[in-house]
C-alpha positions as CSV (number, residue, x, y, z in Angstrom):
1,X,-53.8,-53.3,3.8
2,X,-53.6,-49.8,3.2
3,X,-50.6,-47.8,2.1
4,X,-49.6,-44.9,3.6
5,X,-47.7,-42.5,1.0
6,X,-45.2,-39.6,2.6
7,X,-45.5,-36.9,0.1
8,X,-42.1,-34.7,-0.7
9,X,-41.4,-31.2,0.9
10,X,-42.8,-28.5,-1.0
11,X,-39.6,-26.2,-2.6
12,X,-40.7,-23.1,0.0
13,X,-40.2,-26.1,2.9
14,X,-37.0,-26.6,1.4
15,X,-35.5,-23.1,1.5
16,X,-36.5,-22.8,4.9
17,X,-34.5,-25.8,5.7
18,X,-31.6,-23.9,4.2
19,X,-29.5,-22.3,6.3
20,X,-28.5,-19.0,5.0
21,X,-25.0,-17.6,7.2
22,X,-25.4,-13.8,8.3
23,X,-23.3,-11.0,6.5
24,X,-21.0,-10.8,9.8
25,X,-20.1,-14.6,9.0
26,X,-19.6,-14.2,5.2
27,X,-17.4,-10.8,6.4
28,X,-15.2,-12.8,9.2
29,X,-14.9,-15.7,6.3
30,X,-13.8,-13.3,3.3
31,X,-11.3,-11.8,5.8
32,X,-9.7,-15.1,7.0
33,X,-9.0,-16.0,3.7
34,X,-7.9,-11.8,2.4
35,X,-5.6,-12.2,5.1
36,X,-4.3,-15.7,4.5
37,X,-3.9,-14.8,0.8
38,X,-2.0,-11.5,1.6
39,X,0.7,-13.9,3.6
40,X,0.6,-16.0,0.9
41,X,1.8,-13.0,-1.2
42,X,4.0,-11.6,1.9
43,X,7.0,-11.0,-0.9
44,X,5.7,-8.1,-2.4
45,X,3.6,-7.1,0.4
46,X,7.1,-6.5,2.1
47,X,8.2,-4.6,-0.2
48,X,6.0,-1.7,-0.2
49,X,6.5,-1.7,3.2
50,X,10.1,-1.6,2.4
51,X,10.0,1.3,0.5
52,X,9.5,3.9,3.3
53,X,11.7,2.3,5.6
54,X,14.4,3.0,3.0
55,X,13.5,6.6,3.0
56,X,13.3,6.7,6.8
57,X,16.6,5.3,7.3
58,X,18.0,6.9,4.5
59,X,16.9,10.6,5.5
60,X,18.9,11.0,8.4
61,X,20.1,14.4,7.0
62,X,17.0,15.8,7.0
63,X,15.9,15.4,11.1
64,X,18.8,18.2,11.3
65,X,17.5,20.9,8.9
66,X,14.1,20.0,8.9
67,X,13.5,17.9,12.5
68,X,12.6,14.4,13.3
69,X,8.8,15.1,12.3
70,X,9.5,16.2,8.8
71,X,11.3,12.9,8.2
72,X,8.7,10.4,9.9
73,X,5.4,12.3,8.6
74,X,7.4,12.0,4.7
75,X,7.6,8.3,4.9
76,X,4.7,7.7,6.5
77,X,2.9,9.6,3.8
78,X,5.1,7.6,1.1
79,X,4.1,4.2,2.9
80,X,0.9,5.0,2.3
81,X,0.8,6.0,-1.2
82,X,2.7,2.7,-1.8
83,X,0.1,1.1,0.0
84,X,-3.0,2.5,-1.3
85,X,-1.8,3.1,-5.2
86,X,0.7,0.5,-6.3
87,X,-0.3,-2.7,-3.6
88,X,-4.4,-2.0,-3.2
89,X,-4.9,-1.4,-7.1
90,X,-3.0,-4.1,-8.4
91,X,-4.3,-6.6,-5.9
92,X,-7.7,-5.3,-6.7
93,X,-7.2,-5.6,-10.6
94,X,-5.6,-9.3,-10.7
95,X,-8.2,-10.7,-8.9
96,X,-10.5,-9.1,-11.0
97,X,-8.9,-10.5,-13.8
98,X,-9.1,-13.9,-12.5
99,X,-12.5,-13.9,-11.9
100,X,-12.8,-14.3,-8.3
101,X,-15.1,-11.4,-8.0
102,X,-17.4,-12.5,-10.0
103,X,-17.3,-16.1,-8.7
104,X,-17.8,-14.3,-4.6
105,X,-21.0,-12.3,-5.9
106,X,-22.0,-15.4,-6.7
107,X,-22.0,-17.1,-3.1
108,X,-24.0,-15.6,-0.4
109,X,-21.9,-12.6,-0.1
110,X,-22.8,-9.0,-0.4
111,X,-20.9,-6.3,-2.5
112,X,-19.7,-4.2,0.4
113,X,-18.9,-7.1,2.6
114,X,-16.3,-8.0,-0.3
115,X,-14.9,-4.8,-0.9
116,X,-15.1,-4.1,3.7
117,X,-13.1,-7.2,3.8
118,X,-10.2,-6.0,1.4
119,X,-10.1,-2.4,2.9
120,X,-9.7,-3.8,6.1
121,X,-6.7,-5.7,5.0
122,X,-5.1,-2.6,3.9
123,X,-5.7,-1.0,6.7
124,X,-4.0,-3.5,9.0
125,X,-1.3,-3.2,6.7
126,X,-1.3,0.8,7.3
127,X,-0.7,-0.1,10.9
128,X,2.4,-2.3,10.6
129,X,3.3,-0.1,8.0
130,X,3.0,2.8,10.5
131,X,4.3,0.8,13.3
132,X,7.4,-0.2,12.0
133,X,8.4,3.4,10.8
134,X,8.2,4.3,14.4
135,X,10.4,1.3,15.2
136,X,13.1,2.5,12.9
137,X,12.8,5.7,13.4
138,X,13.8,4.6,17.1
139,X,16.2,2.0,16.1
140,X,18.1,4.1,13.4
141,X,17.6,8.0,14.7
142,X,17.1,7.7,18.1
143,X,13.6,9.5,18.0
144,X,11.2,8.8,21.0
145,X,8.1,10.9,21.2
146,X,5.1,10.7,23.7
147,X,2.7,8.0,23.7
148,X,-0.7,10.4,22.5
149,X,1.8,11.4,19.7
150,X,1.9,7.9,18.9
151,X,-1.1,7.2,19.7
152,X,-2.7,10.0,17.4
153,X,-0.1,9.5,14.3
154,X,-1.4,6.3,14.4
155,X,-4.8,7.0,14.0
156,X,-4.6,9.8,11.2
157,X,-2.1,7.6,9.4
158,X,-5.3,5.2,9.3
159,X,-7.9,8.0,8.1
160,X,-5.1,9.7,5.4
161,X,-4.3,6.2,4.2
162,X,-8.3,6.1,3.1
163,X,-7.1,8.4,0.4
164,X,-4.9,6.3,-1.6
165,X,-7.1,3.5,-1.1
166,X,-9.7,5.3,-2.8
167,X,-8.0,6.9,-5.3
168,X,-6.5,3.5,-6.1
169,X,-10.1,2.6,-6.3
170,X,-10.6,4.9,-8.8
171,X,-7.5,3.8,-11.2
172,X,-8.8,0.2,-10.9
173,X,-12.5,1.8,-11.9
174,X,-11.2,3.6,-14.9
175,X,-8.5,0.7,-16.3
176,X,-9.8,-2.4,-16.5
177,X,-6.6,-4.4,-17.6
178,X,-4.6,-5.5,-15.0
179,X,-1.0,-4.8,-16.5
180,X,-2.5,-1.0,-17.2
181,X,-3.7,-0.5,-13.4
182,X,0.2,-1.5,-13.0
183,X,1.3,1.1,-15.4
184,X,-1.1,4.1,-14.5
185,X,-0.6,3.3,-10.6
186,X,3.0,3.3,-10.7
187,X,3.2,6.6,-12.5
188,X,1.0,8.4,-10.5
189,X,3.0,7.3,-8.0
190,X,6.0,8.7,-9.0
191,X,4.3,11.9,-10.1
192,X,3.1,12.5,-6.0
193,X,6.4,11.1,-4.7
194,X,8.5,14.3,-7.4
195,X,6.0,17.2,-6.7
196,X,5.4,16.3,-3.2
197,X,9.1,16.0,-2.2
198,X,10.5,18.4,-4.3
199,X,7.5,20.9,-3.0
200,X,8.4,19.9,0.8
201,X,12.3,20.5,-0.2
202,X,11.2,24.3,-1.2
203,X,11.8,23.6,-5.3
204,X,8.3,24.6,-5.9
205,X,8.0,27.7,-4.9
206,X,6.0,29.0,-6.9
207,X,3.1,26.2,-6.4
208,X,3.8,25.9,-2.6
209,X,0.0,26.7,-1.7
210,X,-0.7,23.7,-4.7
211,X,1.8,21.0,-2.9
212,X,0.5,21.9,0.6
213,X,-3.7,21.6,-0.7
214,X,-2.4,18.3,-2.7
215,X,-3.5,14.8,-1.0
216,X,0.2,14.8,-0.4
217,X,1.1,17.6,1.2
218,X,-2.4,18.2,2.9
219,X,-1.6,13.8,4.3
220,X,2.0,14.9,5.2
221,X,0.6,18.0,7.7
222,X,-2.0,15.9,9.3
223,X,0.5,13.0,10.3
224,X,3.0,15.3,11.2
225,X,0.6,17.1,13.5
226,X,-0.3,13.9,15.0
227,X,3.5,13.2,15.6
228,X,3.3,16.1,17.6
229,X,-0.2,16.9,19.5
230,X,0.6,20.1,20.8
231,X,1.6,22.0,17.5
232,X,-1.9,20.9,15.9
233,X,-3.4,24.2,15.4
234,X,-6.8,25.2,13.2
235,X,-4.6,24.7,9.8
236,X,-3.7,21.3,10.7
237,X,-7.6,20.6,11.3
238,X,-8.3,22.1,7.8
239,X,-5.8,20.0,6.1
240,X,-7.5,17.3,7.9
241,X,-10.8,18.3,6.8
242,X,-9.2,18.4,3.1
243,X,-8.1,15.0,2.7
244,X,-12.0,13.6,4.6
245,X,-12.9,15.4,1.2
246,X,-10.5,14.0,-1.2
247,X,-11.6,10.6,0.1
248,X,-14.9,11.5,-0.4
249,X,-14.6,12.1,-3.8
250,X,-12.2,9.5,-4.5
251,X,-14.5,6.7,-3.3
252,X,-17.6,8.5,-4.9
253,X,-15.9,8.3,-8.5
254,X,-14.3,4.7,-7.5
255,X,-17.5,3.4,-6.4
256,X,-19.3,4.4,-9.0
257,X,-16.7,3.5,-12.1
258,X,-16.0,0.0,-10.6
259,X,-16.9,-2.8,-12.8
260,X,-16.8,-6.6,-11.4
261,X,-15.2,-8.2,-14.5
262,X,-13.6,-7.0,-17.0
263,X,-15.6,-7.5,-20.2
């Protein structure tokens, strides 16, 4: 009787067994769990977005002297300054510290599906952010505008809140401890929240063409022409055109400076 022997597959006839998921999957799985992480951590996540609605509701002075768009475009651009330096950074830097990037560049996931699924987070954070400034500006102050200004607010609150991200990218590229990123973001915070308001409030006169170039001022004009579609005029698009460069340079410096870990 003869024996028949059934030889093993080869290694290569192995791989191709293996079924490798595409980038879109591993992008639509890092997000499900981003997401369900940030409502895990819904606490402080609420609290940034706290932070303008206080300012909003607190204002109410201001929509006489300076009107209702001064007051709305100035939180929005505090939201997202809150957003981008103090929430992005610090998520950024104590999950770096923990290791979890360097255990996901491990697994079948590429480096800008990991970094696309975190922006998009904060991005969707931008928009309730956004949306529910416009909800209390209603609520509170009685402000109504027309649904492009809506519409278009909206969607330059999106591209100015690229700023902060990135230049929260770059705080988390140059400190690598995670208790420094809270240190460093938190005071460059608070510089942009003094010479922007205090510049907007007419304090800085002499450095009014500074605070109008600066990410703040140049974010505050852009929103507050979006508020309002028919007052956007050629300086408004050039403010615009300012902060596509500060992001720009922001992400080219935060890119580049990133580390994975933090040895």
């Amino acid at each position: 009787m003869s024996s028949t022997t059934i030889a093993a597959p080869s290694a290569p006839a192995q791989l191709k067994q293996m079924t490798i998921p595409s980038q879109g999957a591993v992008f639509a799985a890092l997000l499900r769990a981003d997401l369900t992480t940030q409502w895990r951590n819904r606490r402080s996540s609420l609290l940034v977005l706290l932070v303008p609605i206080i300012i909003l509701t607190t204002w109410g002075w201001t929509i006489k002297i300076f009107g209702p768009t001064f007051a709305i475009a100035n939180s929005i651009t505090v939201g997202l300054m809150a957003n981008g330096l103090m929430g992005y950074s610090n998520s950024i830097a104590r999950d770096r510290d923990k290791g979890i990037f360097q255990r996901l560049r491990v697994a079948p996931a590429s480096n800008w599906a990991i970094m696309a699924s975190r922006l998009t987070v904060q991005l969707i954070m931008i928009v309730i952010m956004t949306l529910a400034i416009f909800l209390v500006a209603y609520q509170v102050h009685h402000i109504t505008m027309t649904a492009g200004g809506y519409a278009l607010a909206l969607l330059v609150s999106i591209v100015c809140g690229v700023v902060y991200l990135s230049l929260g990218q770059v705080i988390v590229g140059l400190v690598k401890n995670p208790e420094t990123v809270n240190a460093t973001s938190r005071f460059v915070y608070i510089i942009f929240i003094m010479v922007g308001m205090f510049g907007e409030f007419g304090a800085l006169k002499k450095w009014d063409w500074f605070v109008h170039w600066s990410p703040y001022g140049a974010v505050k004009r852009v929103i507050d022409g979006g508020l309002t579609p028919s007052t956007w005029t050629s300086e408004t698009t050039m403010y615009l055109v300012a902060t596509l460069i500060y992001s720009a340079i922001f992400s080219f410096f935060g890119i580049r400076w990133f580390r994975w870990t933090t040895r």
